[in-house]
C-alpha positions in Angstrom: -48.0 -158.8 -104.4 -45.3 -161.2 -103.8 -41.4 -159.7 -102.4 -39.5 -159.7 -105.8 -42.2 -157.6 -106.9 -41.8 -153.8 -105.6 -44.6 -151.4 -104.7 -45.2 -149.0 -107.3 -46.6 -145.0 -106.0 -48.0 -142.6 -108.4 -46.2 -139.1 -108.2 -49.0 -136.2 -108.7 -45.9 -134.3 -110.1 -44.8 -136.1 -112.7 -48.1 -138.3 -113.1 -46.3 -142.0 -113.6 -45.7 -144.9 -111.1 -42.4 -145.3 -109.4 -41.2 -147.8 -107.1 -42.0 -146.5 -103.0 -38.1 -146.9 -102.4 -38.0 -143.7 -105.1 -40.9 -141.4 -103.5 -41.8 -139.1 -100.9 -44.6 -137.7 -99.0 -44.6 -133.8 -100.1 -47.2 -131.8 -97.9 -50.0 -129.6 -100.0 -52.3 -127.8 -100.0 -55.1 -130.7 -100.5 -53.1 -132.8 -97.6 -50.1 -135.5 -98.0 -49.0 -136.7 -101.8 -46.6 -138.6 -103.1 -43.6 -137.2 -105.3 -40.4 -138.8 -107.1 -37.3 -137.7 -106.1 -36.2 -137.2 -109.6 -38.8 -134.3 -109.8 -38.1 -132.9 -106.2 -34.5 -132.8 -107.2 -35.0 -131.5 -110.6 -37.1 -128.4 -109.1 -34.3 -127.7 -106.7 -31.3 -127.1 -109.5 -32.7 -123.9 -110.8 -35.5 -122.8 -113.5 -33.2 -124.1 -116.2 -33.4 -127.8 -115.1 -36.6 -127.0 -114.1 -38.3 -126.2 -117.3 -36.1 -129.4 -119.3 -37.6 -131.5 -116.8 -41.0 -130.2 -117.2 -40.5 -130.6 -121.0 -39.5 -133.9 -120.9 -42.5 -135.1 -118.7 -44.8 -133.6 -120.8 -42.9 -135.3 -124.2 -43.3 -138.6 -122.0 -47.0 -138.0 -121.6 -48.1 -136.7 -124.9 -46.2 -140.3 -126.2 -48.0 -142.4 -123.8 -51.2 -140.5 -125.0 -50.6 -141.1 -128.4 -49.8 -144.9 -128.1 -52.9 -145.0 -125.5 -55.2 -143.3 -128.2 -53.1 -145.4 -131.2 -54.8 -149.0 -129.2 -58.2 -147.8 -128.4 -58.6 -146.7 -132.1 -57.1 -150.2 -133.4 -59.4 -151.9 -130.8 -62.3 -149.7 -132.2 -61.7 -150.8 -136.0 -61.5 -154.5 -135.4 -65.0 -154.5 -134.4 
């Protein structure tokens, strides 16, 4: 990995990779994991914020599934 490019962390929260400079360690019950501050601030303004946060992951997520699932089943029919 060369300087210009940055470290990317996966936050357990949120399930996407973030650059390090953008996470932090959050203690569990399983031991240490990393978390976005973007989600550890978005828990912290009330259950409002909370639940459009948690909405917009999961719209992010259910995308990325679709366009994952889109490319295996293009890959699928061109054999």
């Amino acid at each position: 990995m060369t300087k210009e490019t940055k470290e990317l962390v996966y936050c357990y929260h949120c399930r996407t990779h973030h650059p390090r400079e953008e996470m932090r360690r959050m203690v569990t019950k399983t031991g240490t994991r990393w978390r976005c501050i973007r989600s550890i601030e978005a828990t912290q303004r009330g259950l409002e914020a909370r639940e459009a946060y948690g909405r917009q992951v999961s719209e992010m997520n259910k995308a990325e599934s679709k366009a994952r699932a889109q490319r295996l089943n293009s890959a699928l029919q061109e054999k």
